[in-house]
ZAMARGU-4260 file (C-alpha; in steps of 0.2 Angstrom, whole numbers, plus 5000, padded with zeros to 4 digits):
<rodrens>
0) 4753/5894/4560 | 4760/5913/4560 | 4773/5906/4549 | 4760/5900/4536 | 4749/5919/4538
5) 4765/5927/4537 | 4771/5919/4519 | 4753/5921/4513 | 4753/5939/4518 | 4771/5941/4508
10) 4766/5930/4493 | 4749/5942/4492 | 4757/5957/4493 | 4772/5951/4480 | 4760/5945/4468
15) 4749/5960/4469 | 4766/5972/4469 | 4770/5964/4452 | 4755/5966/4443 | 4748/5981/4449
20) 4764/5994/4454 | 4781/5988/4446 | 4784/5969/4436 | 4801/5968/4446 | 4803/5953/4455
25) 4817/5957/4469 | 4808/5973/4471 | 4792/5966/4475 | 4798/5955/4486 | 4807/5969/4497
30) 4790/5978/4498 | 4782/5961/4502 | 4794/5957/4516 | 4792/5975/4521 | 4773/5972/4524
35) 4776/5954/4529 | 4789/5961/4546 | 4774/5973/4550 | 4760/5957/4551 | 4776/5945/4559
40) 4780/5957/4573 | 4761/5958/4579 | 4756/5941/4576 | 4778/5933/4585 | 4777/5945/4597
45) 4758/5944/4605 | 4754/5925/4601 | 4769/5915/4595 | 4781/5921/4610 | 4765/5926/4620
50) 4778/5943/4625 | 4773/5961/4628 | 4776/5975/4613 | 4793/5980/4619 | 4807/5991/4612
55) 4822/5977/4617 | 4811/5964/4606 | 4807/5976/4594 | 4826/5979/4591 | 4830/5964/4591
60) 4816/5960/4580 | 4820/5972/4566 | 4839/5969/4567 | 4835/5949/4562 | 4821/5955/4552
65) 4834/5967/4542 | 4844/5949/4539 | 4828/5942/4534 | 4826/5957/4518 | 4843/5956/4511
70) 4841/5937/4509 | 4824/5939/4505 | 4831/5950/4490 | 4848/5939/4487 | 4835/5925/4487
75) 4825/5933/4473 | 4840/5940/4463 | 4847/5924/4461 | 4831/5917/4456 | 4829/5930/4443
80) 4846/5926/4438 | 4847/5910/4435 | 4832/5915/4423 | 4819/5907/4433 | 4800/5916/4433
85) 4795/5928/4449 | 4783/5915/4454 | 4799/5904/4458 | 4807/5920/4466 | 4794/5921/4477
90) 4791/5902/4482 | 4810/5902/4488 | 4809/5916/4500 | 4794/5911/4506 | 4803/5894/4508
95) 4819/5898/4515 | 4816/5918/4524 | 4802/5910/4537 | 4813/5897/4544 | 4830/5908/4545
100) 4819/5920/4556 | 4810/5907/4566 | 4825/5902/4572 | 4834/5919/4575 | 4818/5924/4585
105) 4817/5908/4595 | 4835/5907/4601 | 4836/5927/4601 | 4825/5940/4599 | 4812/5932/4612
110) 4825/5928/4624
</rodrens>
């Protein structure tokens, strides 16, 4: 479920990053993910983990969540690359950056 609120919260804020501020596709994903990492940590940390707001998780959390916005941008680069629209940019991070963070944070940053 937090999975699900957290791609919506990055997909809204990609599209509406596009349209209204800069048409730049990896751009708007990094500010996307940037807003996205803000909702995740709340949302992983006080009811997916059921865990305290803690400076150890919240170093962890960051370091994975770093690893998560440089593939979140390689992701969306290579989409634009290969000539495909932002919309497709966008549905392959939101595909592929949840589950590389899930399981970082399970086997990691909540242990």
């Amino acid at each position: 479920m937090t999975g699900l609120v957290v791609t919506a919260v990055h997909v809204v804020a990609a599209v509406l990053f596009v349209h209204l501020i800069l048409e730049n596709p990896p751009l708007a994903n990094g500010f996307a993910f940037v807003v996205a990492t803000v909702v995740s940590y709340l949302i992983n940390t006080l009811w997916s983990f059921s865990s305290r707001l803690h400076g150890r998780t919240l170093g962890r959390f960051l370091v994975v969540s770093a690893g998560g916005f440089g593939l979140a941008m390689l992701v969306a680069w290579v989409a634009q690359s290969l000539g495909l629209g932002y919309l497709a940019g966008i549905a392959a991070v939101a595909l592929i950056i949840p589950v590389f963070t899930f399981i970082l944070h399970n086997f990691w940053t909540y242990r």
